[in-house]
VOKOLTI-476999 format. One record per residue (C-alpha): x, y, z; residue number from 1; residue in three letters. Coordinates in steps of 0.001 Angstrom, whole numbers. Layout:
! VOKOLTI-476999
+---------+---------+---------+-----+-----+
:      c1 :      c2 :      c3 :   n : res :
+---------+---------+---------+-----+-----+
:       X :       Y :       Z : NUM : ALA :
...
+---------+---------+---------+-----+-----+
This chain:
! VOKOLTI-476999
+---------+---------+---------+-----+-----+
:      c1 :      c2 :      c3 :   n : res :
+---------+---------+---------+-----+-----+
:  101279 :   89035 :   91763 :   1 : UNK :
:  102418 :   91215 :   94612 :   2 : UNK :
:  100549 :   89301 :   97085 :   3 : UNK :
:  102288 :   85959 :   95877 :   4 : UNK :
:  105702 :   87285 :   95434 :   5 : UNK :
:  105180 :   88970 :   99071 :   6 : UNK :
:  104077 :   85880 :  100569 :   7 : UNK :
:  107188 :   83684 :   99671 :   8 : UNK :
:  110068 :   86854 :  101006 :   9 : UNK :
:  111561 :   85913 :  104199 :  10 : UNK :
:  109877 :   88487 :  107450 :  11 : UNK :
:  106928 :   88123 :  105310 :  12 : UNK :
:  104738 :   86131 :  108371 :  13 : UNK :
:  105714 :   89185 :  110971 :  14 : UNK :
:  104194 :   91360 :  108617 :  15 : UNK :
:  101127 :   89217 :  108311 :  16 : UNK :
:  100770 :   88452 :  112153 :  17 : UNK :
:  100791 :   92426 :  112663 :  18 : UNK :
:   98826 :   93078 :  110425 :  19 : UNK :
:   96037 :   89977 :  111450 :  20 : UNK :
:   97403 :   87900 :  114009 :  21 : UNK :
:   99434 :   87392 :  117126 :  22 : UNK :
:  101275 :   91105 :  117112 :  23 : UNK :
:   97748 :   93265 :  116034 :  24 : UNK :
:   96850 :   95672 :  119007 :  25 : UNK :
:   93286 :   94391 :  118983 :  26 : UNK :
:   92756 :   96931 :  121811 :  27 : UNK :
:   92254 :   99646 :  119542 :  28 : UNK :
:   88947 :   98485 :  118336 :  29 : UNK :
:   87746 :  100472 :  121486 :  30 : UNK :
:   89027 :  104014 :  120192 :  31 : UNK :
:   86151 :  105851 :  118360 :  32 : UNK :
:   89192 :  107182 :  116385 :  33 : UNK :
:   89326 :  104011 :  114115 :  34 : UNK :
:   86079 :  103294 :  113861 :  35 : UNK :
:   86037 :  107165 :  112102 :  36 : UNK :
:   88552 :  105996 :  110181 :  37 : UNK :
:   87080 :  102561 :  108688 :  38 : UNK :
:   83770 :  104129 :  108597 :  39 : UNK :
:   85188 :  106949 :  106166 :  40 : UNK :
:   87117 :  104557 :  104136 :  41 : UNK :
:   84407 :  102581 :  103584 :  42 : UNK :
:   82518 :  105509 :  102438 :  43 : UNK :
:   84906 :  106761 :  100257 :  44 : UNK :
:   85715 :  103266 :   98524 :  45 : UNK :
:   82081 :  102481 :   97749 :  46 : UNK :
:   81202 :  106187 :   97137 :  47 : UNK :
:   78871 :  106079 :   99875 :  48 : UNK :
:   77165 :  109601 :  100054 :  49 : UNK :
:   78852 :  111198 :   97117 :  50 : UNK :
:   76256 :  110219 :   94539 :  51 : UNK :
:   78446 :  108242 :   92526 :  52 : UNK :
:   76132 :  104897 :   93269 :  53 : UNK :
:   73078 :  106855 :   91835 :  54 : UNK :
:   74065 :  107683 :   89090 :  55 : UNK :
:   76011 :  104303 :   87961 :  56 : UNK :
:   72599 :  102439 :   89457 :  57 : UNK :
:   70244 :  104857 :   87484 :  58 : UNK :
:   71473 :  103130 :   84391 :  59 : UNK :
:   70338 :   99698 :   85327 :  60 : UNK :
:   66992 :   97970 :   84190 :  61 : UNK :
:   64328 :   99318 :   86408 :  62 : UNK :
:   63568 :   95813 :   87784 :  63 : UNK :
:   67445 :   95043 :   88511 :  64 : UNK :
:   68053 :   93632 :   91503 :  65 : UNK :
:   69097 :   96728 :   94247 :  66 : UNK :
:   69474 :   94584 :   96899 :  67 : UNK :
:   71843 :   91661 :   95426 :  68 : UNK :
:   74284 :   94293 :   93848 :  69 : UNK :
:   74162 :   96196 :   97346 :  70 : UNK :
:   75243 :   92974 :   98999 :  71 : UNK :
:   78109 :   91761 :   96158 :  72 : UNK :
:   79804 :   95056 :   95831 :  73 : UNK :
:   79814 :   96014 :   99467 :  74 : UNK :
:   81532 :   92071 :   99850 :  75 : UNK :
:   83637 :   92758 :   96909 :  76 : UNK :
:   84951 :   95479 :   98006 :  77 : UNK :
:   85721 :   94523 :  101674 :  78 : UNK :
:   87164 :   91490 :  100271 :  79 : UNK :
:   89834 :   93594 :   98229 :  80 : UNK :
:   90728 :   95505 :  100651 :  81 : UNK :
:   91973 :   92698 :  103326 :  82 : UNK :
:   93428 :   90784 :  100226 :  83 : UNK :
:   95073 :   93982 :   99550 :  84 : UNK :
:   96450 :   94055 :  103546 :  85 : UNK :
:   97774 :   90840 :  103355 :  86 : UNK :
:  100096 :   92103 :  100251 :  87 : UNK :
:  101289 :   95014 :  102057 :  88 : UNK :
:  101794 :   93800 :  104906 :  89 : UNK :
:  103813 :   91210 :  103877 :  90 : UNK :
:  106080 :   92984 :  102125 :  91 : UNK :
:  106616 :   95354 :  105099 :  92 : UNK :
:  107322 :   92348 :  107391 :  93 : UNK :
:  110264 :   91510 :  104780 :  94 : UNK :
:  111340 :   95133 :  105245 :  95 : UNK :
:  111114 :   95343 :  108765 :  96 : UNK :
:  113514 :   91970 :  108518 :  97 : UNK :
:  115983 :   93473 :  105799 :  98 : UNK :
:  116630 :   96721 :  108218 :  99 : UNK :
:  116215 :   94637 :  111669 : 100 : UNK :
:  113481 :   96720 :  112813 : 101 : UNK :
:  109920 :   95717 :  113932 : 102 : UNK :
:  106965 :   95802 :  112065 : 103 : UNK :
:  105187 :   98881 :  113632 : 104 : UNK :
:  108728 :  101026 :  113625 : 105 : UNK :
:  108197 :  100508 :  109669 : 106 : UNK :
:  104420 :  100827 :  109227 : 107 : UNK :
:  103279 :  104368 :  108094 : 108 : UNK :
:   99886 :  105697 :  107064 : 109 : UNK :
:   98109 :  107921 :  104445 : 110 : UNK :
:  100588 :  109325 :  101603 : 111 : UNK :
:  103582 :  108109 :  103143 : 112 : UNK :
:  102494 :  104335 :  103004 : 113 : UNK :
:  102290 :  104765 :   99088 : 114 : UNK :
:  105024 :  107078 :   98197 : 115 : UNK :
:  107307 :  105923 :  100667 : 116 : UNK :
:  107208 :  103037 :  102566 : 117 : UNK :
:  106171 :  100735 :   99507 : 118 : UNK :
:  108309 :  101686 :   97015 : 119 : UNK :
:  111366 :  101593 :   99636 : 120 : UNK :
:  109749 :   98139 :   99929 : 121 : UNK :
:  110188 :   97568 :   96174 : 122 : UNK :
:  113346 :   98796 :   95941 : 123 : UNK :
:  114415 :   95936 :   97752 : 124 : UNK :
:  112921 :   92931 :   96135 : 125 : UNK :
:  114612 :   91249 :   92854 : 126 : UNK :
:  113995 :   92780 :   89633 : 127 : UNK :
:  112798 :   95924 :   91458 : 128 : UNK :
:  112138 :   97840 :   88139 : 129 : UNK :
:  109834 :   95755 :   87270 : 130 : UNK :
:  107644 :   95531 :   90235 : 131 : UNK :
:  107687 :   98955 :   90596 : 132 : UNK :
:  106193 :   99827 :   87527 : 133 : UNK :
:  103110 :   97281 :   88306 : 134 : UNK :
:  102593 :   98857 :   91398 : 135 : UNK :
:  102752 :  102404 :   90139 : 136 : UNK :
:  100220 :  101145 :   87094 : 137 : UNK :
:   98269 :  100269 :   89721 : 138 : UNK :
:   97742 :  103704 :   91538 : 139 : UNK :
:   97632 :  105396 :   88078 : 140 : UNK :
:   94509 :  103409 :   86968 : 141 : UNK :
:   93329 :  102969 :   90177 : 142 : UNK :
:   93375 :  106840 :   90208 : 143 : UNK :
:   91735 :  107240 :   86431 : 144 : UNK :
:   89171 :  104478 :   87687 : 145 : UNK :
:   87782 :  106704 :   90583 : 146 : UNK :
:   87484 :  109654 :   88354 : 147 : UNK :
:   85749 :  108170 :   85869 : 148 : UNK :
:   83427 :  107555 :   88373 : 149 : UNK :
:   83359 :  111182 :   89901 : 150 : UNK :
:   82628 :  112785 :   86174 : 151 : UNK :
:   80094 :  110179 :   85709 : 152 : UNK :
:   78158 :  111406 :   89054 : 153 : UNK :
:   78462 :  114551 :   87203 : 154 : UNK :
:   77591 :  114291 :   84185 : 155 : UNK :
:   74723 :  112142 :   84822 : 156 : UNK :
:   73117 :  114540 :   87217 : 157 : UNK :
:   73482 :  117349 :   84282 : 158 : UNK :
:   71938 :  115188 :   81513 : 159 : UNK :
:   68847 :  114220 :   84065 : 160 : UNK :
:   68331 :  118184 :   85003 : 161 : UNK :
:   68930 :  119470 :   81429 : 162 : UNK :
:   68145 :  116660 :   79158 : 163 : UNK :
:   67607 :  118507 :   76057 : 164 : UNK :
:   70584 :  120753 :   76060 : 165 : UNK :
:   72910 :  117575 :   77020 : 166 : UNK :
:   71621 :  115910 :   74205 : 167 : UNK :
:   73037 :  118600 :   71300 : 168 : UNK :
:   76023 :  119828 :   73799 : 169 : UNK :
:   77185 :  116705 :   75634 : 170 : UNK :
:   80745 :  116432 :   74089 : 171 : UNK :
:   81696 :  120174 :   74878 : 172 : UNK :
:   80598 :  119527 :   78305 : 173 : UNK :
:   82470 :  117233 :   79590 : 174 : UNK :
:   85686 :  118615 :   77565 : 175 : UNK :
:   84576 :  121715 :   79815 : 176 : UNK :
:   84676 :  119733 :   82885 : 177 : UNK :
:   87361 :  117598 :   82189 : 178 : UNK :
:   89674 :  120736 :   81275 : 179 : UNK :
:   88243 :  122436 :   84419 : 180 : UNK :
:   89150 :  119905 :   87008 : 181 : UNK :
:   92379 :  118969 :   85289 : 182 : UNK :
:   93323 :  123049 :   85441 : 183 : UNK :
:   92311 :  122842 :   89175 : 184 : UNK :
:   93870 :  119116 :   89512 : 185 : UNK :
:   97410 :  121403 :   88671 : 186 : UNK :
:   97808 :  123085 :   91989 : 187 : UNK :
:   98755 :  119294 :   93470 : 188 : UNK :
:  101765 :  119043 :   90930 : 189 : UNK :
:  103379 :  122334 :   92624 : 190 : UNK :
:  105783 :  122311 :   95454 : 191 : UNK :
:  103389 :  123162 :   98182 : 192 : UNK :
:  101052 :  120109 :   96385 : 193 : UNK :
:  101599 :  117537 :   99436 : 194 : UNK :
:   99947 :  120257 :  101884 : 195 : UNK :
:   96472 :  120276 :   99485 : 196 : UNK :
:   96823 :  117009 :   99092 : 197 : UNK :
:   97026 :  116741 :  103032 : 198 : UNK :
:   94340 :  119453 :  103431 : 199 : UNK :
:   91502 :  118027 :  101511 : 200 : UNK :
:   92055 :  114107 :  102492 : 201 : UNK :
:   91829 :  115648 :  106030 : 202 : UNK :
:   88395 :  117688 :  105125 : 203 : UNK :
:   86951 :  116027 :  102485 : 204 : UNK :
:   86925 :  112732 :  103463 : 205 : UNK :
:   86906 :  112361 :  106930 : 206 : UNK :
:   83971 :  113625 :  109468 : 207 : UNK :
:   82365 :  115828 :  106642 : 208 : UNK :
:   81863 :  112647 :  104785 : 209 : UNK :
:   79985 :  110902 :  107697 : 210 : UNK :
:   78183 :  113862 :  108528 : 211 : UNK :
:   76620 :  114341 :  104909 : 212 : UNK :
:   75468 :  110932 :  104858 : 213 : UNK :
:   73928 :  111281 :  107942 : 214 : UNK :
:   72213 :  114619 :  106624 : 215 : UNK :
:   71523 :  113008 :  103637 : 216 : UNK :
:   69752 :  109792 :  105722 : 217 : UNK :
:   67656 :  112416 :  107552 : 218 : UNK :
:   66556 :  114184 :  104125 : 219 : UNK :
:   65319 :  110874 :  102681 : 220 : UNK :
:   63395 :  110220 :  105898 : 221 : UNK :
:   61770 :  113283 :  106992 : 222 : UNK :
:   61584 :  115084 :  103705 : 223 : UNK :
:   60706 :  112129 :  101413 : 224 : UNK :
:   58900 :  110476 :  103810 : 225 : UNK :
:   58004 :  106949 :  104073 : 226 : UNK :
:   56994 :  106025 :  100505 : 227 : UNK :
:   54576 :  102762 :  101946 : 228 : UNK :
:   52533 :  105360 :  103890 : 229 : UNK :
:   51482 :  108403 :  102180 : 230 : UNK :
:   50047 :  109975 :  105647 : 231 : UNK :
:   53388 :  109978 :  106997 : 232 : UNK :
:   55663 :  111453 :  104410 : 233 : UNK :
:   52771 :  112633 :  101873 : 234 : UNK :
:   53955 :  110856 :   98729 : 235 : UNK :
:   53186 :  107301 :   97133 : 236 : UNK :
:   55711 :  104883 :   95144 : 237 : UNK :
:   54128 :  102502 :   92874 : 238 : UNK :
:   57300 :  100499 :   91313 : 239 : UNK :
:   54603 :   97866 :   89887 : 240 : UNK :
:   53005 :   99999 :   88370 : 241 : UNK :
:   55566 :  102035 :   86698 : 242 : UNK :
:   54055 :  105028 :   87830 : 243 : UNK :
:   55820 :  107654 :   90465 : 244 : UNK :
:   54149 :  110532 :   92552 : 245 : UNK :
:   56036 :  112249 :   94961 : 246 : UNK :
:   54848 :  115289 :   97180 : 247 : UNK :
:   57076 :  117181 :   97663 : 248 : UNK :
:   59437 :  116314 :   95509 : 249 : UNK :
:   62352 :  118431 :   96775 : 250 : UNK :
:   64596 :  115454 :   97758 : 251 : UNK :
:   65255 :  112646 :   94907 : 252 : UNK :
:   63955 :  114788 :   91773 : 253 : UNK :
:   66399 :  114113 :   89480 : 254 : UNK :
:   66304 :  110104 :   90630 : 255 : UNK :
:   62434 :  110164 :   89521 : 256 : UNK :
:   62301 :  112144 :   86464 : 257 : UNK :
:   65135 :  111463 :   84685 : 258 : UNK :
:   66214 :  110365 :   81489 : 259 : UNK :
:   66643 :  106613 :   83258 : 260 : UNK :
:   62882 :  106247 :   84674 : 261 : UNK :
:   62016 :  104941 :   81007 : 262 : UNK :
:   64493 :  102306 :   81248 : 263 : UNK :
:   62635 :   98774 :   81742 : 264 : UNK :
+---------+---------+---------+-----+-----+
């Protein structure tokens, strides 16, 4: 809806030609700076690195199809994110129109894009309350979406290391863990919360991120091994044959002898 009603305010094409089109600084593409940046948000939207994948893939059928949910969610999700572009930027374009400014004198990034800049934009369309409660619903279950996700990394990697005690104690778990992060979740609400917020988007998902999946890229193939040749990597993966031997089996334990592996 936000994309439609964008599309038909007046400025609405400046915003979309800076965004894709005749006012984009294609020269950028040559900074290593943005390629960081896409890389990590493209991590961080598809959970690349953080386990979250695993454990949401450990619960399929153990013949599903890897490869054709690889390919649909990673064009899924590339695909919402330039829809999503084409909404903001549209709406900034009728901004940048209302206060006869350019598009990039309005543009911001990171918190002040979503906190700032778009609900100024709001503010300004007709029947502004209303639009600015579906956008905030938006972020809100966008937010409660991603943590789902996050506790279910969690909780699924607890239940595959301690099956038996997860089985008689799973509720009081994950009230532990939910209580836990919501207690530490608390420190954002305070005055000096923009600064964490600030401090761990710059830590937590940036070049750490990238840097972890590169770690995690070398663990798989020189500490796993090469799962076709035994020689190289010392262990053997018979999928056919339901049957799993890995040597060692430092890396990946939990992936192998899990509570899923029975799943068929």
């Amino acid at each position: 809806m936000l994309f439609i009603r964008g599309a038909t305010l007046e400025g609405a094409k400046n915003g979309i030609e800076y965004y894709i089109g005749s006012q984009s600084d294609f020269s950028k593409l040559a900074q290593a700076e943005v390629w960081k940046d896409a890389a990590t948000q493209i991590f961080y939207s598809i959970a690349v690195a953080l386990g979250t994948i695993s454990a949401l893939s450990s619960y399929n059928r153990f013949h599903n199809d890897c490869y054709r949910d690889a390919i649909v969610v990673s064009v899924v999700n590339c695909g919402t994110s330039i829809f999503a572009g084409f909404a903001i930027f549209a709406i900034l374009g009728h901004m940048a129109h209302l206060q006869d400014k350019s598009v990039r004198e309005i543009v911001e990034s990171g918190v002040g894009l979503v906190f700032i800049a778009y609900p100024d934009a709001l503010g300004l369309l007709p029947v502004s309350s209303f639009w600015s409660v579906m956008f905030f619903l938006m972020l809100i279950t966008l937010g409660i979406d991603s943590q789902f996700a996050m506790m279910e990394t969690i909780i699924t990697c607890l239940t595959d290391t301690w099956p038996d005690f997860m089985q008689s104690k799973f509720i009081y778990v994950v009230i532990i863990l939910c209580l836990s992060f919501y207690t530490l979740g608390l420190i954002f609400a305070t005055q000096a919360g923009i600064y964490w917020v600030h401090l761990l988007d710059h830590f937590s998902t940036g070049l750490t991120l990238l840097i972890t999946a590169v770690l995690e890229l070398f663990g798989i193939i020189f500490i796993y091994g090469d799962s076709t040749t035994p020689e190289k990597g010392g262990g053997e993966l018979k999928l056919d044959a339901i049957s799993v031997q890995m040597e060692p089996d430092i890396f990946l334990d939990s992936a192998v002898k899990g509570h899923h592996i029975d799943k068929k």
